[in-house]
N, C-alpha and C positions, 0 to 999 in steps of 0.2 A: 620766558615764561612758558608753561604749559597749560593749553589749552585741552579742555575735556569737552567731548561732545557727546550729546544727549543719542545713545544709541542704545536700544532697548536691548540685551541678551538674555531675557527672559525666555524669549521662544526660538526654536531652530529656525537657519534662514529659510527659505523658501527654496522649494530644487530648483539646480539652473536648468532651464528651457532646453536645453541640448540633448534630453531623450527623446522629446517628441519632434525635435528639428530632423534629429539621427531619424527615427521613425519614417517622419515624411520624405527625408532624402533616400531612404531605403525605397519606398513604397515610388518614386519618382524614375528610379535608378530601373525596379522590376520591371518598371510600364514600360522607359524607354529599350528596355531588352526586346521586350516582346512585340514592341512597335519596329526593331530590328529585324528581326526577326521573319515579322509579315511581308515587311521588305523584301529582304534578303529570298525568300521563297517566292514573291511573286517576278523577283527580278530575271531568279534562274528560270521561270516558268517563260516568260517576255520571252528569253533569248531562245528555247526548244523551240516556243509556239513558231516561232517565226521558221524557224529551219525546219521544223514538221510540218506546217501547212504551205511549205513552197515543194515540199517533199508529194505529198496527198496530193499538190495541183498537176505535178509534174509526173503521176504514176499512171500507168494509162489501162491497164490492165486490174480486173477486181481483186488477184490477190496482192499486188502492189497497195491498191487503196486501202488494203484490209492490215495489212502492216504499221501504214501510217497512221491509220486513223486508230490504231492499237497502243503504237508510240505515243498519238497524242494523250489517250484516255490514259497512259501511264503517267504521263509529263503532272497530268491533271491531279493523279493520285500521288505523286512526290510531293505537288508542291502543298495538297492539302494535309501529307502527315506529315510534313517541316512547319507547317503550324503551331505555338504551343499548345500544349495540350488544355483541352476546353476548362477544367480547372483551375490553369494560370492565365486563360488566356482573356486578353481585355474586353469585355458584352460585342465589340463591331465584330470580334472574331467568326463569331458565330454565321452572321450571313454569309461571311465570305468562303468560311468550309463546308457550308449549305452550297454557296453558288460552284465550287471547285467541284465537288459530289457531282452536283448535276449535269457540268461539261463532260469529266469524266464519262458521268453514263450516257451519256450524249454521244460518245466519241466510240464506245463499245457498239451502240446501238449501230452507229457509221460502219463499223469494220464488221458487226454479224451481218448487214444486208450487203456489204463488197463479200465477205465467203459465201453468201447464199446466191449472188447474180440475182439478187433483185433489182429491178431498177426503181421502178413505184415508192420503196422503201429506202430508196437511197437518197431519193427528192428528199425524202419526207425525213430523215435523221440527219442530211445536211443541214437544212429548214433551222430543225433543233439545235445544233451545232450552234449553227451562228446565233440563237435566241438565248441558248446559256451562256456562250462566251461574252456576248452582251450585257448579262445581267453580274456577268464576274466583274467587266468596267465598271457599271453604275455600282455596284457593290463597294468597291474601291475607289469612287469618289474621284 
């Protein structure tokens, strides 16, 4: 026999669900880049810091410290413009290339008082130094 089932062809079916699936796995796929990404730059920053601040401890003369602490405020500035950029990049970004900015100039501020033989001012931008690199931890959770 032939069985008939009651199935309306009146109206077009419904669209399949697989544009806004595709959608979300697009918009999942961007995030996990860019959470790569933060990664991937604060990883390289991890490995400079550490060989630049064993560098800075180990320099004994001000324009040695003014080198390093020049290195480091570079290291600082790589790893904040390997950031995506602030239009792709996910709302946590933001404090964290807030907090990289500020070591950075933290780390200028370190090497202008090593070329000027200040010493008062060298207290005082180490101080900062280690207050921004701090705030780069809590920052990154």
């Amino acid at each position: 026999g032939l069985a008939v089932g009651l199935v309306d062809w009146s109206t077009p079916p419904a669209p399949e669900p697989s544009a806004a699936r595709a959608a979300a796995a697009a918009e999942r796929a961007a995030r996990a880049a860019q959470v790569k990404g933060v990664s991937e730059a604060m990883e390289e920053l991890a490995v400079r810091r550490v060989r630049l601040r064993r560098q800075l401890r180990a320099a004994r003369r001000p324009a040695g410290q003014a080198v390093s602490a020049r290195a480091l405020a570079e290291a600082y500035r790589k790893a904040r413009v390997a950031l995506p950029p602030p239009s792709a990049a996910p709302p946590a970004a933001a404090p964290i290339r807030a907090g990289l900015r500020e070591a950075e100039n933290a780390y200028r501020r370190l090497a202008a008082s090593a070329r000027a033989r200040d010493r008062v001012e060298w207290r005082l931008a180490r101080r900062e130094t280690r207050r921004r690199e701090a705030r780069v931890v809590r920052v990154l959770g």
